[in-house]
C-alpha positions as CSV (number, residue, x, y, z in Angstrom):
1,X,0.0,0.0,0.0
2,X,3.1,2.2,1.0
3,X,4.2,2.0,-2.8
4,X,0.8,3.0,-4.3
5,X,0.8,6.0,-1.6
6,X,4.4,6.8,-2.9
7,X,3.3,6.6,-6.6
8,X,-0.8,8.7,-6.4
9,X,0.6,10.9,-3.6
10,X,2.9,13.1,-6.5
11,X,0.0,13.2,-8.6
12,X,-3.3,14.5,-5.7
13,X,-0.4,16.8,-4.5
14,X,-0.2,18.5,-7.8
15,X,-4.0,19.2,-7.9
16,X,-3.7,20.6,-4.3
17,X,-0.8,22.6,-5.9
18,X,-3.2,23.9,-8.6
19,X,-6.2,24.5,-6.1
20,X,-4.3,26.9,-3.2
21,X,-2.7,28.7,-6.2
22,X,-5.9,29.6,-7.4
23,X,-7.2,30.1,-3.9
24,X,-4.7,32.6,-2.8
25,X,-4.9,34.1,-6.0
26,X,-1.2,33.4,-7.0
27,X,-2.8,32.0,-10.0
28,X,-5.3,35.1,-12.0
29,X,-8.6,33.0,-12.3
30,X,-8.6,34.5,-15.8
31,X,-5.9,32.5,-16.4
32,X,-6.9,28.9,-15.8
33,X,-9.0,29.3,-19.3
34,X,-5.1,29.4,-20.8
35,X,-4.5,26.8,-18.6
36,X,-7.3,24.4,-19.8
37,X,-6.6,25.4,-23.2
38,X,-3.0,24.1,-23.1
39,X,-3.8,21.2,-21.9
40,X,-7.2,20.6,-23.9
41,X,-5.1,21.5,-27.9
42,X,-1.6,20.6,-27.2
43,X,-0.1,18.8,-24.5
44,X,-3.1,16.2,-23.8
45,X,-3.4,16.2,-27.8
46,X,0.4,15.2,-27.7
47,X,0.5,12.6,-24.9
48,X,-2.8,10.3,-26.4
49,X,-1.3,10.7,-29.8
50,X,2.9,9.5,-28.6
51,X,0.6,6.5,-26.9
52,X,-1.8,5.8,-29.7
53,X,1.7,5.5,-31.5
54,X,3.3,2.8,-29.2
55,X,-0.4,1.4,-28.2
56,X,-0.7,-2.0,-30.0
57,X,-3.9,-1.6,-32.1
58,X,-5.2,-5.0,-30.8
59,X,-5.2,-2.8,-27.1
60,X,-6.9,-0.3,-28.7
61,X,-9.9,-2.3,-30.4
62,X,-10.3,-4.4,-27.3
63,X,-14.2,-5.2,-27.9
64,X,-14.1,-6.8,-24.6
65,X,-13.0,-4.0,-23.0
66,X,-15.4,-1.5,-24.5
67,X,-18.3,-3.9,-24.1
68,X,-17.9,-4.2,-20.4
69,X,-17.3,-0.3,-20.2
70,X,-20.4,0.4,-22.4
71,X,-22.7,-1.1,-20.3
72,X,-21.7,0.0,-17.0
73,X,-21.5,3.8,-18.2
74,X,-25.2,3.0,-20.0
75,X,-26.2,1.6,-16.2
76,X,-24.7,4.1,-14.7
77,X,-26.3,6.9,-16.7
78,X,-29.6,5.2,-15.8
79,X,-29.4,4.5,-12.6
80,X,-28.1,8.5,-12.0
81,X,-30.5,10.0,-13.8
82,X,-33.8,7.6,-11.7
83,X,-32.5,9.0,-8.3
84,X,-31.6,12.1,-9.0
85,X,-34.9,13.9,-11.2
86,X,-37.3,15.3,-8.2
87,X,-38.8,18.9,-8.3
88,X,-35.9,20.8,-7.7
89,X,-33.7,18.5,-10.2
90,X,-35.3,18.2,-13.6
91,X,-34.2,16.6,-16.8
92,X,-31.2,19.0,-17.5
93,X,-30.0,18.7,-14.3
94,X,-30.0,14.9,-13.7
95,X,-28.2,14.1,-17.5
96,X,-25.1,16.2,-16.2
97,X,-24.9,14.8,-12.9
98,X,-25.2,11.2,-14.6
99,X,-22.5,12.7,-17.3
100,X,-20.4,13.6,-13.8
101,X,-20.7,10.2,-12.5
102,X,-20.3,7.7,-15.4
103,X,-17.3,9.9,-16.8
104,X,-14.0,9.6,-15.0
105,X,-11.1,11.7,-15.3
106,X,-9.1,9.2,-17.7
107,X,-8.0,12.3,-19.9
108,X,-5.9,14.5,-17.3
109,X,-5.3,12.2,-14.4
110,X,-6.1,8.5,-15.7
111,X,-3.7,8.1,-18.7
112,X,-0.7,9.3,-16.7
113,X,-1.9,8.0,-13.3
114,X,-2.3,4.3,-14.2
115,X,0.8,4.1,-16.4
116,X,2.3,5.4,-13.4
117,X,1.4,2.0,-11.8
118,X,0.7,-0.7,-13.8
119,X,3.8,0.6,-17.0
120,X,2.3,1.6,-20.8
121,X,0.5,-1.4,-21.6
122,X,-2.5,0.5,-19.4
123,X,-2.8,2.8,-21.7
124,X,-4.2,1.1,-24.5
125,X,-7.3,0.1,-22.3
126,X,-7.5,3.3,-20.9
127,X,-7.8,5.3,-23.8
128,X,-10.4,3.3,-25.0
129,X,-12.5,3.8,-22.6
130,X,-12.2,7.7,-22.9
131,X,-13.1,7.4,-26.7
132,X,-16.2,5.7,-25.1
133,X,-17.3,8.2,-23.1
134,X,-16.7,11.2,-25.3
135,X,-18.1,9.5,-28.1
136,X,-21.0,8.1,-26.8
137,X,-21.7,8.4,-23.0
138,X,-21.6,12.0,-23.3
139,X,-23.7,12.1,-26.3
140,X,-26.6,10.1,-24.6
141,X,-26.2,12.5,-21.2
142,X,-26.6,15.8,-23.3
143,X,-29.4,13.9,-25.3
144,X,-30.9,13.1,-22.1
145,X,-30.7,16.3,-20.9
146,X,-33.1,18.1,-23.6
147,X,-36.0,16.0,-22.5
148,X,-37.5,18.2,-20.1
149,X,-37.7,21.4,-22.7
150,X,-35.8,23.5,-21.6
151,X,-34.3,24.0,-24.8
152,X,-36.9,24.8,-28.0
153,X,-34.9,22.8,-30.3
154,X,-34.9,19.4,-28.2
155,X,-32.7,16.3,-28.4
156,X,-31.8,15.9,-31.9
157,X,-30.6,19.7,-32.1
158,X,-28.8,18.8,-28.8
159,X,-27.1,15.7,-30.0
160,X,-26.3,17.4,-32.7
161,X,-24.4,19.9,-31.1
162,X,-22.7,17.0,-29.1
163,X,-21.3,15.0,-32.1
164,X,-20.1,18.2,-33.3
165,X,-18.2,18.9,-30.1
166,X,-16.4,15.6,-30.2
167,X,-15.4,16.3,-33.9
168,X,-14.4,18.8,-33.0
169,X,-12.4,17.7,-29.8
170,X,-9.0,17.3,-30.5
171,X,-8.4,14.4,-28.3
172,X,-9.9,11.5,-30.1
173,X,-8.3,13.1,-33.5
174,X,-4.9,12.8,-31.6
175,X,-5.8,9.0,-30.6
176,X,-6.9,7.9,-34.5
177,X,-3.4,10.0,-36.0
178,X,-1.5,7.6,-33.3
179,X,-3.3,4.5,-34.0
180,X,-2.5,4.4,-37.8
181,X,1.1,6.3,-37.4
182,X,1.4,2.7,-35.2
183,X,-0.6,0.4,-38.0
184,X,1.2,1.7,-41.1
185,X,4.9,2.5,-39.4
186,X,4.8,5.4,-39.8
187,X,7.4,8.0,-37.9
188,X,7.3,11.8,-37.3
189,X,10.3,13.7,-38.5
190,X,12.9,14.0,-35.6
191,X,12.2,17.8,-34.7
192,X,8.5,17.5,-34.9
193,X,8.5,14.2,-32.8
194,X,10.8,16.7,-29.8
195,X,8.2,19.2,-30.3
196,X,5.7,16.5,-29.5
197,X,7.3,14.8,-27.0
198,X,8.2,17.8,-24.6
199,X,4.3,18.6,-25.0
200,X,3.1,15.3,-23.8
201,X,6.1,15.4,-20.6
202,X,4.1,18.9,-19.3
203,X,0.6,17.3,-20.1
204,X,0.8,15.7,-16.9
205,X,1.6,18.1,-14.4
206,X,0.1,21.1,-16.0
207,X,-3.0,18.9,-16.2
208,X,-3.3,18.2,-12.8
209,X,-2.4,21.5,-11.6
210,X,-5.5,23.0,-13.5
211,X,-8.0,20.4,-12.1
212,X,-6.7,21.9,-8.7
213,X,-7.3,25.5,-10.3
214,X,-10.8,24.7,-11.7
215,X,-11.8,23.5,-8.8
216,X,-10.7,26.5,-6.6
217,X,-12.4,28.5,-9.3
218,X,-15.7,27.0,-8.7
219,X,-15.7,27.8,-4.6
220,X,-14.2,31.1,-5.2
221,X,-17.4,31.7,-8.2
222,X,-20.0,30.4,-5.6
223,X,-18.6,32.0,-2.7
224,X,-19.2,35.5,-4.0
225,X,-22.1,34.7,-5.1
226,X,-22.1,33.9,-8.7
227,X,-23.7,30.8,-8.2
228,X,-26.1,28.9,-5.9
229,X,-24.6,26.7,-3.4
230,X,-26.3,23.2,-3.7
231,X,-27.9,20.9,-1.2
232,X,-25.9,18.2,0.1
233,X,-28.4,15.4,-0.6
234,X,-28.6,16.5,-4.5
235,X,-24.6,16.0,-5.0
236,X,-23.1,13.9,-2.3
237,X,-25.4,10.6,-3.3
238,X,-23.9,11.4,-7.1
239,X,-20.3,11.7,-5.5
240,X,-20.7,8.7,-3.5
241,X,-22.1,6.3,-7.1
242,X,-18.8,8.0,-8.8
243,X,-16.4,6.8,-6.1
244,X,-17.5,3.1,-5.0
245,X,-20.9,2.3,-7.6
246,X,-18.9,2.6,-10.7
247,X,-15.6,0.7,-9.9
248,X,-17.8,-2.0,-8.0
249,X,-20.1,-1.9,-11.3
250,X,-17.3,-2.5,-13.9
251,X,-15.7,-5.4,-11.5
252,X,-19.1,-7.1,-11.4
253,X,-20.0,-7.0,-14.9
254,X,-16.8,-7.7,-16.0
255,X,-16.4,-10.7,-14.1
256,X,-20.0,-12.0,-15.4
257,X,-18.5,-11.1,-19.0
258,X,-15.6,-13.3,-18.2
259,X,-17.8,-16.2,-16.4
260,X,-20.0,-16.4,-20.1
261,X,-16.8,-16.6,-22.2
262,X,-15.8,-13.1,-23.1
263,X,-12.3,-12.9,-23.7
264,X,-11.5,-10.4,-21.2
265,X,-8.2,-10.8,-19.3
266,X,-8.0,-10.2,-15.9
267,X,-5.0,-7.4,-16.2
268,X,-7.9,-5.6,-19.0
269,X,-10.8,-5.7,-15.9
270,X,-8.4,-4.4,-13.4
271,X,-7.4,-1.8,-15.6
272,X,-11.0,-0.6,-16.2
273,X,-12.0,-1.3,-12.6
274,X,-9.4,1.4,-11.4
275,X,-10.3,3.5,-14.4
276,X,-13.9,3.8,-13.5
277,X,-12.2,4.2,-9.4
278,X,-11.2,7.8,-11.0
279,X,-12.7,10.8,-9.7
280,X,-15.5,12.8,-12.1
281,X,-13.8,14.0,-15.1
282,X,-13.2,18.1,-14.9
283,X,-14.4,19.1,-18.2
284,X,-18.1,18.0,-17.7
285,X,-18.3,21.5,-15.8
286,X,-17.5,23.4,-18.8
287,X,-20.7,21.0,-21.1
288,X,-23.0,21.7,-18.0
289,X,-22.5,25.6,-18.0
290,X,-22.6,25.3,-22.0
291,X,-25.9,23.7,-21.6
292,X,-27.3,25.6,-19.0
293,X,-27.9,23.2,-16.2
294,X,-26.7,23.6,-12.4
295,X,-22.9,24.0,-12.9
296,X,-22.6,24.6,-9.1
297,X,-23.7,21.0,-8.4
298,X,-21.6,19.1,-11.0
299,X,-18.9,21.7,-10.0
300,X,-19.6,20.5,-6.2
301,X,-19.3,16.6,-7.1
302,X,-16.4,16.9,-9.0
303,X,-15.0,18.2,-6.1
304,X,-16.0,15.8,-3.4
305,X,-15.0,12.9,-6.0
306,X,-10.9,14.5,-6.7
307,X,-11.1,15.2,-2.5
308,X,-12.0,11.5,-2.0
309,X,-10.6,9.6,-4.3
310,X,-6.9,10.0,-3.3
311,X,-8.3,7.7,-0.9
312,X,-10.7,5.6,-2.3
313,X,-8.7,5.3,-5.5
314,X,-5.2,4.4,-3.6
315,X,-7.5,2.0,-1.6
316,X,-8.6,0.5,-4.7
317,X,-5.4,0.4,-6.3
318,X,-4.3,-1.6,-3.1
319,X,-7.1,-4.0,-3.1
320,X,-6.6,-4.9,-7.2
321,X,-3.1,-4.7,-7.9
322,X,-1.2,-7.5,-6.5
């Protein structure tokens, strides 16, 4: 357990880096947008692509792997969104917190985290399962999230606007360039592949640091009283499914999988276990305020999920890596 501590510790302390900088205001809160922009078009961009490249492609079309993660994010999703919609939390509302607790932070913290651990055969896995929730778990949730009308043009116009944001998204472009650079051997020039390479060595900490900054962001927006505080029973249950239903959902399901023949190895479903064992992933803030739902309470849960899990994921870690 001593060895995960030593290994997670580096990477919770740089969030808590990121969040008192913003906090005391050693960081301009104008200038995590620059922040999130690094990461989000270049140095993210760069570390999923140098991976994609040294991925094998059989890792990266693992259909047993995105079977098992397809179904739990589509339970999850469900089971969110039927314990969460009451009168104070409508259709809008509920999609984004199920976004919040099906999607993990696999992007900024996952990718680096769990190679960190388990060495670069993770990250073929891994990476698979964020195509999955960009792709399509985050599609359904802003889908979802239309139903109530609060938006005139409804579903399709939403989804819409979802497929166009993951075209758009720079991160599942950098995965496919990767993929085929490794299929058809193909090599970057030696400057550009420096240029890359010292891009994907800063995604990590500068990643990690501006989850710590968003964060801070958040309390400091809802302390002066830009947003609405929310009540602990409408984020803390959603926290809580994030933390211990998720990882507890993939082991289950994958095991069944396995039990009925899948060909799902047991180093793929402990991979995915800790995966899903991630906080909430950061960026669902920014869809929620895009969409106009309650950015305070997703803001809230990601924050009680990052706070928590360098326990409950260093716990996990403990209990599935032998």
């Amino acid at each position: 357990m001593l060895k995960i501590l030593d290994i997670t510790l580096p990477f919770f302390a740089l969030v808590l880096c990121g969040y008192l900088a913003a906090r005391q205001r050693l960081l301009p809160l104008d200038a995590i947008s620059g922040l999130n922009g690094f990461v989000l078009f270049f140095a993210l961009p760069c570390m999923l692509y140098r991976f994609g490249a040294n991925t094998p492609i059989a890792q990266l079309l693992d259909v047993s792997v995105a079977l098992t993660w397809l179904l739990c994010g589509l339970a999850m999703v469900g089971v969110t969104v039927a314990t969460s919609l009451n009168t104070r939390i409508g259709w809008n509302d509920a999609a984004f917190g199920a976004l919040v607790a099906a999607f993990p932070n696999s992007g900024f913290m996952g990718v680096p985290l769990l190679v960190a651990l388990l060495g670069a055969t993770v990250a073929g896995p891994t990476i698979l399962t964020m195509v999955i929730d960009m792709v399509v778990i985050s599609s359904l949730c802003i889908a979802l999230s239309r139903l109530d009308g609060a938006d005139q043009h409804g579903a399709a116009k939403a989804l819409q606007k979802a497929l166009k944001g993951v075209l758009t998204n720079p991160m599942p472009w950098a995965i496919l360039l990767g993929a085929l650079g490794s299929v058809l051997g193909l090599a970057l020039p030696a400057p550009v592949l420096q240029v890359v390479g010292m891009l994907a060595d800063a995604a990590s900490p500068v990643a990690l640091f501006t989850i710590g900054a968003v964060l801070a962001r958040s309390q400091i927006m809802a302390a002066a009283g830009h947003a609405v505080a929310p009540l602990l029973r409408d984020y803390l249950p959603v926290a809580l499914f994030k933390l211990f239903l998720h990882p507890l959902l993939v082991w289950l399901v994958g095991r069944l999988l396995i039990g009925l023949g899948l060909p799902l190895s047991s180093s793929a479903l402990t991979v995915v276990v800790l995966v899903a064992a991630l906080p909430s992933a950061s960026n669902v803030s920014l869809l929620a305020e895009r969409f106009g739902a309650d950015n305070g309470r997703v803001a809230r849960i990601i924050l009680v999920t990052t706070a928590a899990a360098f326990v409950t994921f260093s716990m996990a870690a403990g209990i599935f890596i032998v």
